[in-house]
C-alpha positions as CSV (number, residue, x, y, z in Angstrom):
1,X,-23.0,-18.5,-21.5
2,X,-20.6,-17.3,-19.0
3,X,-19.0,-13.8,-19.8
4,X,-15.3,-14.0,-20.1
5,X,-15.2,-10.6,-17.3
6,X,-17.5,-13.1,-15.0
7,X,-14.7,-16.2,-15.4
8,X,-12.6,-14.9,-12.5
9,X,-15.6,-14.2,-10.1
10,X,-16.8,-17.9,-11.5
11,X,-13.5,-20.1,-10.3
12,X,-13.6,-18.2,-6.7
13,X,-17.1,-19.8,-6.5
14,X,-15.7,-23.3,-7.4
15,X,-12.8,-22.9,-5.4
16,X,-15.2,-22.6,-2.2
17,X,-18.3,-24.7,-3.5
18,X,-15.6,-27.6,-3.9
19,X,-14.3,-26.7,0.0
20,X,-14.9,-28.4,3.0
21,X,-17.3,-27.1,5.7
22,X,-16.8,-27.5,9.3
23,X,-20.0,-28.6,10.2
24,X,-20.9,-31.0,7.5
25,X,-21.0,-34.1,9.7
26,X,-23.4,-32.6,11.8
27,X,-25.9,-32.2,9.0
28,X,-26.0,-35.7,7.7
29,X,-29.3,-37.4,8.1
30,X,-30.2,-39.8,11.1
31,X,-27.7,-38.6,13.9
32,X,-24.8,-40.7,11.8
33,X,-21.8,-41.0,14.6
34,X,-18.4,-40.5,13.7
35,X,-17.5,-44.2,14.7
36,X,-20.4,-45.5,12.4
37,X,-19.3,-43.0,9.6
38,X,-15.4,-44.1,10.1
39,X,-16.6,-47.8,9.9
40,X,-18.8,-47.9,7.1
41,X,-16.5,-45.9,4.8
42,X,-13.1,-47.5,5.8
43,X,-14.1,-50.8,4.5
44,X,-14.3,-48.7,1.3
45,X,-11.2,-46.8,1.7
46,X,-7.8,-48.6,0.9
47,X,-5.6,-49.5,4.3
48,X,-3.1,-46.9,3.0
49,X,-5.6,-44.0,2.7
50,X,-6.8,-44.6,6.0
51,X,-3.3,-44.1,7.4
52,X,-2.7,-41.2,5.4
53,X,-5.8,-39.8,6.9
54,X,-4.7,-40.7,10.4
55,X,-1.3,-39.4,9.6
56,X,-2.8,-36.2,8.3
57,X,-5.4,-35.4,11.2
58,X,-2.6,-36.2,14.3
59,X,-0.9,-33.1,12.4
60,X,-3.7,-30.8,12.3
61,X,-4.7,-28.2,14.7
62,X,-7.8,-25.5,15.1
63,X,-5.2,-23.3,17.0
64,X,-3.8,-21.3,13.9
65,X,-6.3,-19.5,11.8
66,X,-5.7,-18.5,8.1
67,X,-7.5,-15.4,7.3
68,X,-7.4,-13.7,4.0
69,X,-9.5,-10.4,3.5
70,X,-10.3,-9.0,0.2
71,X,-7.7,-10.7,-1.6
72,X,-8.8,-10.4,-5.6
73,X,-6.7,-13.1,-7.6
74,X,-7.5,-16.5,-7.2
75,X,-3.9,-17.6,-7.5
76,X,-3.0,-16.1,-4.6
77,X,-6.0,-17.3,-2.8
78,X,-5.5,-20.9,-4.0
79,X,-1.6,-20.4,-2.7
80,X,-2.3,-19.4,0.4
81,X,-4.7,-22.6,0.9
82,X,-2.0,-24.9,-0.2
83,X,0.2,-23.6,2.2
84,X,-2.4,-23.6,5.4
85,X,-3.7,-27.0,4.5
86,X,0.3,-28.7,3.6
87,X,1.1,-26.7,7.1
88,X,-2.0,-28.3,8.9
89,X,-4.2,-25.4,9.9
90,X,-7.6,-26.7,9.3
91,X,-9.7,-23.5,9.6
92,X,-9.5,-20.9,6.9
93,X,-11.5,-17.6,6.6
94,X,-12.5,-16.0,3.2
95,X,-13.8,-12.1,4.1
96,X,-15.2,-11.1,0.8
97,X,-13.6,-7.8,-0.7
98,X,-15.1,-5.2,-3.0
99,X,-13.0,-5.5,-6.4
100,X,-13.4,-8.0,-9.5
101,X,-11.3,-11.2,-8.9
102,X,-8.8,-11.5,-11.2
103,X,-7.8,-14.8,-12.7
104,X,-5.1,-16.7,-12.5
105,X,-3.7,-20.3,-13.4
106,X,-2.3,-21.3,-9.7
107,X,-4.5,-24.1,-8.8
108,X,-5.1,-24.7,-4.7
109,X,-4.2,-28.5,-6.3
110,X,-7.7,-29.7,-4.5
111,X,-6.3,-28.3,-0.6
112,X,-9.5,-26.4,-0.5
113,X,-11.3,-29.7,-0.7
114,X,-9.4,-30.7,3.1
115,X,-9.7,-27.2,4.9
116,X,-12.3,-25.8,6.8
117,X,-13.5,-23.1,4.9
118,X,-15.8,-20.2,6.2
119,X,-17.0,-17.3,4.4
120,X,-17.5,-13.8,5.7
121,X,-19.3,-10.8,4.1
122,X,-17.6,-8.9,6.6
123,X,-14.1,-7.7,8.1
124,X,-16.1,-7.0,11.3
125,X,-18.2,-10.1,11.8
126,X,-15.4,-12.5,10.8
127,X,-12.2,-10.4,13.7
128,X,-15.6,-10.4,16.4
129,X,-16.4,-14.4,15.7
130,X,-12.5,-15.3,15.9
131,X,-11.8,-12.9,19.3
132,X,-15.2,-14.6,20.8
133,X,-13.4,-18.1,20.4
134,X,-9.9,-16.7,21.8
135,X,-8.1,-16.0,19.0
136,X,-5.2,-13.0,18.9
137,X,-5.6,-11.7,15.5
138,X,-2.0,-10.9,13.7
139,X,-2.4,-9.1,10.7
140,X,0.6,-8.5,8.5
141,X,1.2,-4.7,7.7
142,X,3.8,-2.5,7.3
143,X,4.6,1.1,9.5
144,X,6.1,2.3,12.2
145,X,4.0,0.4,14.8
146,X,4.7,-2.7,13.3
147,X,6.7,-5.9,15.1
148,X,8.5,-8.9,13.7
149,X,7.0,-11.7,12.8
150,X,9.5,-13.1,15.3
151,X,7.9,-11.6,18.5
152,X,4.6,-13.1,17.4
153,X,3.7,-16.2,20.0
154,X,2.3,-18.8,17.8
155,X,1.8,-21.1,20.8
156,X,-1.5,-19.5,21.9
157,X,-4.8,-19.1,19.6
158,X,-3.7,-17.7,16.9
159,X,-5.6,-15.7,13.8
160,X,-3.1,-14.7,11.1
161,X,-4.7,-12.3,8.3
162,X,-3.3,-11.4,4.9
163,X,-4.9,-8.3,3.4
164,X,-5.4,-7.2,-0.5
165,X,-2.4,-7.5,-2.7
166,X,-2.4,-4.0,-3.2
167,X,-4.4,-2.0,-0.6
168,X,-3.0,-4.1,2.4
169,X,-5.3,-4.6,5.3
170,X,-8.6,-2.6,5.5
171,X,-8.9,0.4,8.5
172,X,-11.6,-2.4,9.8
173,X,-9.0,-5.0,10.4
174,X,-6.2,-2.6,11.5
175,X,-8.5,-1.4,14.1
176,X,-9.4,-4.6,15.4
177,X,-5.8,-5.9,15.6
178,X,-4.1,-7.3,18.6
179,X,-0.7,-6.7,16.7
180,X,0.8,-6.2,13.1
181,X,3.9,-7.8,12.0
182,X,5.9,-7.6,9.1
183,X,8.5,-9.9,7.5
184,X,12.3,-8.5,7.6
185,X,13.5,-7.7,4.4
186,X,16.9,-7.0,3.4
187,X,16.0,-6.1,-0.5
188,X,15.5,-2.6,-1.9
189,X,12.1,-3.7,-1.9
190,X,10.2,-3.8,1.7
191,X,7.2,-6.2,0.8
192,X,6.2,-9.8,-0.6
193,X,4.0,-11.4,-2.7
194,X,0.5,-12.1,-0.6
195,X,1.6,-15.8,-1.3
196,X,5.1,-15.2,-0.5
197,X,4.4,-13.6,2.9
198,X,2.1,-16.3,4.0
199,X,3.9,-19.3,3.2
200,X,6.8,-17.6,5.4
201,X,4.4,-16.4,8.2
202,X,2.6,-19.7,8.3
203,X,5.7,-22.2,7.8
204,X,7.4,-19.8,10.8
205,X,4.4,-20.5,13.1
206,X,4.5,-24.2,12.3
207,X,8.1,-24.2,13.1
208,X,7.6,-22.4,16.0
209,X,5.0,-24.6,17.5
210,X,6.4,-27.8,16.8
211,X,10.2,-26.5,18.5
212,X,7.9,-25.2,21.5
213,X,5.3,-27.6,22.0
214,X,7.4,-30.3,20.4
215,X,4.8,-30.8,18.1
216,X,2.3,-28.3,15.7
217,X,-1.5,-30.8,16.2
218,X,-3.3,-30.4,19.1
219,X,-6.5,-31.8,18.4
220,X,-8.3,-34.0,21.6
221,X,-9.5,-37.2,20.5
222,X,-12.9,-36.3,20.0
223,X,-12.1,-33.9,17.6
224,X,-9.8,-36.0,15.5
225,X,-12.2,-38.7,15.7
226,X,-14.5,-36.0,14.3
227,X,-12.5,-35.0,11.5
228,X,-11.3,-38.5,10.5
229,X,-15.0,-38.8,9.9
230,X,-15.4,-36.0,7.8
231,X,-12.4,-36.6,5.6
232,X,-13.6,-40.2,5.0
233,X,-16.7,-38.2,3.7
234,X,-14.6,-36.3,1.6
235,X,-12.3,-39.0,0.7
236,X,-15.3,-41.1,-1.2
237,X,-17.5,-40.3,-3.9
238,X,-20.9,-40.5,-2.9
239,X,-20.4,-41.0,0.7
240,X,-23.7,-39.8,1.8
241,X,-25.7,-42.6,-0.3
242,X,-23.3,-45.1,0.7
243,X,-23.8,-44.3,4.3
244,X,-27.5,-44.3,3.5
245,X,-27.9,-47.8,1.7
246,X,-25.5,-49.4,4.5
247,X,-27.9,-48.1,7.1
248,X,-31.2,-49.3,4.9
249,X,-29.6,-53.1,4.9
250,X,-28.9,-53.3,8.5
């Protein structure tokens, strides 16, 4: 029996075991191609789900990052999912923190289950792994170095990181950032709610990239071909033994 002081920790792990991995498709059994997987599961798939899908994936792009790093209340973690995913960022980083989670009854309303989700035991090993694949890493902070978010330029690879609700970002991530922003304020009080400040920072880069680029996806064909695949995976039950029994009847 689950301790009540273990429930918190308990619905992070469900949040992520429930999330979708980036490399899933590449781990299936017997070299499965996207076009066989996209086949095989859109006769399954209503006609208006498989728009949906199309309509979804021509809107998403690998060029923002979502990073949150030692954020404690799964409410605010679910939030900030709902917002990347609704937004269209695919790819969104989970460094672990220190504390207890706390609980709470925002729900990601099953986003987690359509992002990329990768897990990091480390503020180091997550900043490296992002600035290896060209990412300028934004972290939101407040002092007297900090910029607006308006001077940040969303166009390029971009890897935005919310820190704990209370402690902000850790020395590790302030050290290893190309620039901290903060969001202008005009209230007695100079901060927002983690969830707060990310739906503003990532609806601003959204905006941003679609008035610039005159549009926010920028996936090339392979890659949306790639990820139309995997959401058709995640899309219907038991995929991977459909998949399997199709291929045994051929």
């Amino acid at each position: 029996m689950t301790n009540r002081d273990d429930l918190p920790a308990e619905e992070m792990r469900r949040i992520l075991l429930h999330a979708g991995g980036p490399d899933r498709l590449e781990r299936l059994p017997n070299g499965w191609s996207a076009d066989y997987v996209i086949k095989v599961l859109g006769e399954i798939l209503s006609e208006d789900r498989c728009q949906r899908i199309a309509e979804v994936v021509e809107g998403r792009t690998r060029s923002i990052a979502t990073v949150v790093e030692g954020i404690v209340n799964t409410g605010n973690v679910s939030a900030v999912m709902r917002t990347a995913e609704a937004l269209g960022f695919q790819d969104f980083h989970v460094i672990k923190g220190v504390a207890r989670y706390k609980h709470s009854v925002r729900t990601t309303q099953g986003a987690q289950k359509w992002l990329d989700v990768h897990l990091w035991d480390t503020t180091i090993d997550c900043v490296a792994k992002l600035k290896a694949d060209g990412f300028h890493i934004v972290v939101t902070h407040l002092d007297k170095s900090t910029t607006e978010l308006g001077d940040v330029d969303f166009t390029q690879k971009t890897a935005v990181v919310f820190g704990n609700e209370l402690a902000g970002a850790s020395k590790d991530l302030l050290a290893l950032a190309d620039q901290t922003v903060l969001i202008p304020s005009t209230g007695f009080v100079q901060s927002f709610n983690i969830s707060v400040a990310a739906a503003i920072t990532l609806h601003k880069a959204s905006m941003d990239r679609i008035r610039l680029l005159g549009k926010s996806g920028d996936l090339t064909d392979t890659e949306k071909e790639f990820l139309t695949a995997e959401f058709y995976i995640r899309a219907v039950n038991h995929a991977e033994e459909i998949l399997l029994r199709r291929q045994s009847q051929s």
